[in-house]
N, C-alpha and C positions, 0 to 999 in steps of 0.2 A: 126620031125625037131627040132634042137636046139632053146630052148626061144629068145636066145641070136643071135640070125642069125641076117641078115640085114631085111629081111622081118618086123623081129619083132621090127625092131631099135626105139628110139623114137622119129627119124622124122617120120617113118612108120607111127605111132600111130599117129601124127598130123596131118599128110597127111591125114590118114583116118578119123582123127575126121574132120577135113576141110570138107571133102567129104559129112560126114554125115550132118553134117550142113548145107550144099549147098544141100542135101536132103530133111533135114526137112523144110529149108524154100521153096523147092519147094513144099512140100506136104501142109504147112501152108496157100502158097499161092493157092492152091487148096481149103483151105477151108472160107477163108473169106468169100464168101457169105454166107456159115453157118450160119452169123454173123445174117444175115436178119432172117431165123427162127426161130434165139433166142429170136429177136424179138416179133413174131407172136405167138411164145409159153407163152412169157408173158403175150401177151393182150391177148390170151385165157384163161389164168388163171383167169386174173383180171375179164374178164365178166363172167366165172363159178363161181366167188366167189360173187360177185354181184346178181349174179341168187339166188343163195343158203341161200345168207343172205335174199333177196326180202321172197324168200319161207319161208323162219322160219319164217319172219314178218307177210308174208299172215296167214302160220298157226297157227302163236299165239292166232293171231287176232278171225282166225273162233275157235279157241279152248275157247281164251274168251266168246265170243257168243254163243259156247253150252252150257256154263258154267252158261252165263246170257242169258236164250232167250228171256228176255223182254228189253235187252238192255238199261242199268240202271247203266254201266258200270261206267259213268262220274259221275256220283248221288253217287256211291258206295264211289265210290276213295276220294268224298269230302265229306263224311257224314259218321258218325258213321251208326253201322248195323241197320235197317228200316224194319218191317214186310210188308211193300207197297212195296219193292222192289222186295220180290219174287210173286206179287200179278199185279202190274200193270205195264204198261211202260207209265214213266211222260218223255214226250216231252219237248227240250226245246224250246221257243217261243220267237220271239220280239217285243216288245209293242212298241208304242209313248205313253210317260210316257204326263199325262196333269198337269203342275208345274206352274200353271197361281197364281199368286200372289195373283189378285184380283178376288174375288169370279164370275164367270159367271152367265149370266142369267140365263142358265140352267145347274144348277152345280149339280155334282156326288151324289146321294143321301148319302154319306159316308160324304159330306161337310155340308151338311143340319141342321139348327135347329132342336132340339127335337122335333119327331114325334111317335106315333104307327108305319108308314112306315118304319121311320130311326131305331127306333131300331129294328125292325124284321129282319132286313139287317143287321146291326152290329152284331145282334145275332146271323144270320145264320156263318158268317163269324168268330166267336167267340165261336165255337161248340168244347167245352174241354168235350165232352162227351169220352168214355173211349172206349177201342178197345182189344180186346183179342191177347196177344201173346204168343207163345209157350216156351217151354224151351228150346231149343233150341235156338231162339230171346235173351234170356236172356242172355246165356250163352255168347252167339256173343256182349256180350256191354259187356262181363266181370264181369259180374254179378252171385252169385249164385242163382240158382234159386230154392230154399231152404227157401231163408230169399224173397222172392216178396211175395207179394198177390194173391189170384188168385179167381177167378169167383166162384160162389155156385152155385153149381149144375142145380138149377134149371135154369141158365141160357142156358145151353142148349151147352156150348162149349168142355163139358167132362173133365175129371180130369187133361187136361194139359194147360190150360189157363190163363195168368198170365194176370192182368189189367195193362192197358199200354196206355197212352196219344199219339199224335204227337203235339212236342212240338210249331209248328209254329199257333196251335188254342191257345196254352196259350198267345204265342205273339199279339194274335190280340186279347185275353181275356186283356192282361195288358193295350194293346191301347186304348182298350173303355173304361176300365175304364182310361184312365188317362184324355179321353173326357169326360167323366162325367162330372170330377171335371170343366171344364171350365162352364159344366150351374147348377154349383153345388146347387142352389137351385131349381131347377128342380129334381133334380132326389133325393135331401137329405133332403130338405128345411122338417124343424119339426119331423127330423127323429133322432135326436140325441138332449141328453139334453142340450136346451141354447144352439143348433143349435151347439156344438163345439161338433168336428168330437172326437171319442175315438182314445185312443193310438193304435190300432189294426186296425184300417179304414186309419189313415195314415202311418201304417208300409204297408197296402197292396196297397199303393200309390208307397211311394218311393223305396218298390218291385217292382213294375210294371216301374216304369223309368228304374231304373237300369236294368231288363229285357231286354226292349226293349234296351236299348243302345247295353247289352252285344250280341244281336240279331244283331245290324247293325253294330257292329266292327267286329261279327264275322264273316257274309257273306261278307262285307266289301265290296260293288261296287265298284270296278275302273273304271265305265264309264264314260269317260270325260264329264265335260259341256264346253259348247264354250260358248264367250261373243261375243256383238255387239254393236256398237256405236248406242245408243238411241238420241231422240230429246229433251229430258228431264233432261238429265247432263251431264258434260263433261265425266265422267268416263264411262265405257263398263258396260253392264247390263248382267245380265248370262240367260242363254235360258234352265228353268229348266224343259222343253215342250222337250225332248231328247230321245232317242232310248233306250231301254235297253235291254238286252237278259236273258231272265227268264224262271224258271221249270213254266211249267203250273198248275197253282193255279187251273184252274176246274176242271183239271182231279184227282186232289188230294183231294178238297170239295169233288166230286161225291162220291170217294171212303171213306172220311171219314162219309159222309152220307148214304153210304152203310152198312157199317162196324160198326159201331158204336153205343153204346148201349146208348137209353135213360137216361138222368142226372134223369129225376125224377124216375122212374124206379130204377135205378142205386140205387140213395139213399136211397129209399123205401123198398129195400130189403139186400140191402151188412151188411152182421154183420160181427164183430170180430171174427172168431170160436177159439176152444179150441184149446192148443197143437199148437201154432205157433209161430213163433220168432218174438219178438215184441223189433220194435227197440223205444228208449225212448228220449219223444222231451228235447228243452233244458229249464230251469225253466225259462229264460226272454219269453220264446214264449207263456208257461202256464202263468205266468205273465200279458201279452198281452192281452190273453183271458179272465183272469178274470177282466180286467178294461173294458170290453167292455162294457158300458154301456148304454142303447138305451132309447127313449125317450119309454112310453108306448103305447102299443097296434099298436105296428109299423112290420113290419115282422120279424126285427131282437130281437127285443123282443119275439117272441112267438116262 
């Protein structure tokens, strides 16, 4: 048949596109409720994606905990690397902190006047005795483990043990001494000549503040204190008697009283050996040590 016939006119063509149209929206209107399963295809998706993130979190999590089975995870993330962490799991704990102003009748023996008692306490808690670590240890602070120290033989750790402190005994090493100084002639009185302290007794003073300060800005508590209106002034008084959330300090003595080698021991035997990298102090600290000057026949004399 000719293109050009009336069939193929182009009202033909409108008529029939008319047609199709009045087709398709009958067929469109067949599928609106479609519209509803587009729906339910969605929120099927949203809850398999939901699932699946859940699952990667679950599995990271236990992938973390193979990784750590002493669960030291939180410890890790805020501390440089620690030979305790592959060794023990420190809990964290919360105390009621006791922040009493005024001395108690029966006050903490760490408040106490100078005793035999009190310093057996302050000194257990003040244990800068040393602790074997590996190279590995080393390596994990960034360090090489090349230029460290490491144990003589005869202590018994074998040829990969580097001497190595935890720094929070030095902390409570610098606190006592900075209590010292308040009954300073208790513990110094006729120990230096004409009682005045040497240049090296007060540089391990104002070592030991600075210490501890750099210690408490570091951890840094944010636990709040609250105030309350007292009987005793207009202004709100602060309640330093408060909660605090802490690593557990005796599972970490236990372990450094484990772990840890004898000071007098320690010093009794540790020499210099040949053939090691000797790093060199600086002449004010030689300096220091040659003024130290002790009164006679005192301990730091001999």
């Amino acid at each position: 048949m000719d293109p050009y016939d009336e069939p193929y006119s182009v009202k033909a063509l409108f008529d029939e596109a008319s047609s199709d149209a009045s087709s398709s929206e009958t067929l469109l209107g067949s599928r609106k409720p479609a519209r509803h399963y587009y729906g339910l295809f969605f929120a099927f998706n949203i809850i398999l994606f939901s699932l699946s993130a859940m699952l990667f979190l679950v599995s990271g999590y236990r992938l973390m905990e193979l990784r750590d089975p002493l669960d030291n995870g939180v410890l890790r993330r805020s501390s440089e690397h620690s030979p305790i962490f592959d060794q023990v799991h420190i809990p964290f704990v919360e105390i009621s902190r006791n922040g009493s102003f005024i001395t108690p009748p029966h006050p903490s023996i760490y408040r106490q006047d100078p005793s035999p008692e009190v310093d057996a306490a302050w000194n257990r808690l003040a244990n800068i005795n040393t602790v074997p670590m590996s190279s590995e240890d080393v390596r994990k602070l960034g360090v090489d483990p090349l230029t460290t120290a490491r144990y003589p033989a005869e202590f018994g750790f074998g040829d990969d043990a580097h001497i190595g402190r935890l720094d929070v005994f030095h902390q409570i090493h610098c606190l006592d001494n900075i209590r010292k100084e308040i009954y300073f002639d208790h513990y110094y009185g006729g120990r230096f000549i004409n009682d005045i302290p040497t240049p090296s007794h007060r540089a391990h003073v104002t070592h030991c503040l600075e210490i501890v300060l750099q210690a408490l800005t570091c951890s840094a508590s944010v636990e709040p204190i609250l105030h309350y209106w007292v009987d005793i002034q207009q202004m709100p008084f602060p309640n330093f008697s408060d909660k605090h959330m802490c690593r557990d300090f005796d599972t970490i003595l236990r372990w450094q009283e484990e772990k840890s080698v004898d000071m007098a021991y320690f010093k009794s035997t540790v020499r210099r050996p040949d053939n090691v990298q000797i790093h060199h102090m600086s002449q004010a600290y030689k300096d220091a040590l040659a003024l130290n000057q002790v009164a006679p026949n005192t301990p730091e004399s001999s």
